[in-house]
N, C-alpha and C positions, 0 to 999 in steps of 0.2 A: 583467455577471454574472461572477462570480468562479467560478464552479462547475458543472459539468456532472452534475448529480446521475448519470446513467445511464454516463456515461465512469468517476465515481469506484467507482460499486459494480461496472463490469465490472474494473477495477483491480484492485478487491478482490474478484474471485474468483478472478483469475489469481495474487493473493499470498497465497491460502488452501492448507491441502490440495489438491494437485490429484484432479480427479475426471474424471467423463467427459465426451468433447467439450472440453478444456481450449484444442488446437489452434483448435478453430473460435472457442472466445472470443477467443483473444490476436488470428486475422486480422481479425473483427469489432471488436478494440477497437483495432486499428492503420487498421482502414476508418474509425471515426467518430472518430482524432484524425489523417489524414491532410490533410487542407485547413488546419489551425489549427495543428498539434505534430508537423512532418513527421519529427523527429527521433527523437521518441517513436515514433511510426508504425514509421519503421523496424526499430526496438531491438524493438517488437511484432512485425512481420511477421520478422524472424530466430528470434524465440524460437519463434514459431508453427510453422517449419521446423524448428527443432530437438524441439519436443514432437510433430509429426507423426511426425516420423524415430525419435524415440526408445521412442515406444512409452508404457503405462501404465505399470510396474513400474518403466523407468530415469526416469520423469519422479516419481514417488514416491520412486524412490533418491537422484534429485539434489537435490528439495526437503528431505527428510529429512535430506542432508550440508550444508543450504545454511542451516536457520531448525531442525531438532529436535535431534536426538542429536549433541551437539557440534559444534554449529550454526557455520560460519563467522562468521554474525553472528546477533544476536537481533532477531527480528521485532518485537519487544515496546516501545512507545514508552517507558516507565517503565523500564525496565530499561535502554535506551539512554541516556537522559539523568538516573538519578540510582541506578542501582545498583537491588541489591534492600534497599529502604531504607523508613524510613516514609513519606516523598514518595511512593513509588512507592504505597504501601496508599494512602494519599490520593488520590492519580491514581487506581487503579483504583474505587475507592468511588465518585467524582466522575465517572465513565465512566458507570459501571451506573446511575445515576442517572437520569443526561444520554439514558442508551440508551433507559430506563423511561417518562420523559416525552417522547419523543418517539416510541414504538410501537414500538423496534424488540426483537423478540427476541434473549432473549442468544444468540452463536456457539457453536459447539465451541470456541474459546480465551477467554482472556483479554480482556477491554475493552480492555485495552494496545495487544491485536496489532495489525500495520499496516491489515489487512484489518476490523477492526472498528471502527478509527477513520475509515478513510476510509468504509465505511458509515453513521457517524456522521455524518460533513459532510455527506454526499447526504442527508443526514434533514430534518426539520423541526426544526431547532434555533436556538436566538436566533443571529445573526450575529457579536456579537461574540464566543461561545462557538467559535462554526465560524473564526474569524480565527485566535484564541489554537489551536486547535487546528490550523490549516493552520502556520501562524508560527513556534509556540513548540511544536508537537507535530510532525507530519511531516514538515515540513522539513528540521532539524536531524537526524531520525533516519533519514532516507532518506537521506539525505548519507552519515550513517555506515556504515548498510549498505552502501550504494554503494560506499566503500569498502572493502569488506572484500571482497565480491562481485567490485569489479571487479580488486582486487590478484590475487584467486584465478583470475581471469577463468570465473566460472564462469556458465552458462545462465540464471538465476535474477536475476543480473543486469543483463539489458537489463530484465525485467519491473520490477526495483526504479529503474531509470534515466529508465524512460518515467514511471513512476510522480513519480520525483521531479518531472519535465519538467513535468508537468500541477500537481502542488504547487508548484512555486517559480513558475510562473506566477498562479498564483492568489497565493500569498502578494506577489508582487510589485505584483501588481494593487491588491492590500486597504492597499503601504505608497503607494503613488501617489495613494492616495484620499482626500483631507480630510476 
């Protein structure tokens, strides 16, 4: 299996708005990738210490400096790999679609965001959609984040690191595959 549908959408709640109980998901999604992704785990279980400690207001102050208002990096798959362009209207049309036949209600963001595409792959969607999306969508843009995140060294970071951890496994899985 290349995917843990319930590992991807606690993923993506911890790279949405944070809201309440944020703490207990990240320890909860560092418990169920601790046997399999101990590194992910880890980057989980520190970030979990840091949104217990920090509180609601600085755990919205830091997502806010980290993906909103001149965001260190953009959460948005389309907007990481081809600007704000018509690719990118293509990408998000082809999301809202993809989101519609497979049941899921649209978010509060964009079909782009990281957080709506990884509830996407945890979906019921043809597989070779859920590949190009693991491969040729989150991968590469989790990378970037990452980047950007981890030059800043900022909290938000291990969340986008564990995240990549469990993506670039799955995409590695899907290229070993005949």
């Amino acid at each position: 299996m290349t995917h843990d549908p319930d590992t991807l959408r606690g993923l993506a709640v911890l790279l949405s708005y944070p809201g309440p109980g944020l703490p207990a998901r990240a320890a909860e999604g560092a418990a169920r990738l601790a046997a399999d992704r101990p590194a992910a785990a880890e980057r989980l279980d520190r970030f979990a210490a840091f949104a217990r400690d920090a509180g609601a207001a600085a755990l919205e102050e830091a997502y806010t400096a980290a993906f909103d208002l001149a965001p260190l990096c953009s959460p948005y798959v389309g907007d990481q790999l081809f600007g704000a362009g018509r690719e990118r209207s293509y990408l998000l049309s082809g999301l809202r679609v993809l989101q519609r036949e497979a049941g899921i209600a649209p978010g509060p963001e964009l079909p782009d965001h990281v957080a709506e595409v990884l509830r996407l792959v945890a979906a019921d969607v043809p597989d070779d959609v859920r590949d190009d999306l693991f491969r040729d969508g989150l991968a590469p843009t989790l990378r970037k984040m990452l980047a950007a995140l981890g030059e800043a060294r900022h909290p938000w970071g291990d969340v986008v690191a564990a995240t990549a951890d469990v993506v670039n496994a799955a995409a590695v899985k899907l290229e070993a595959t005949p």
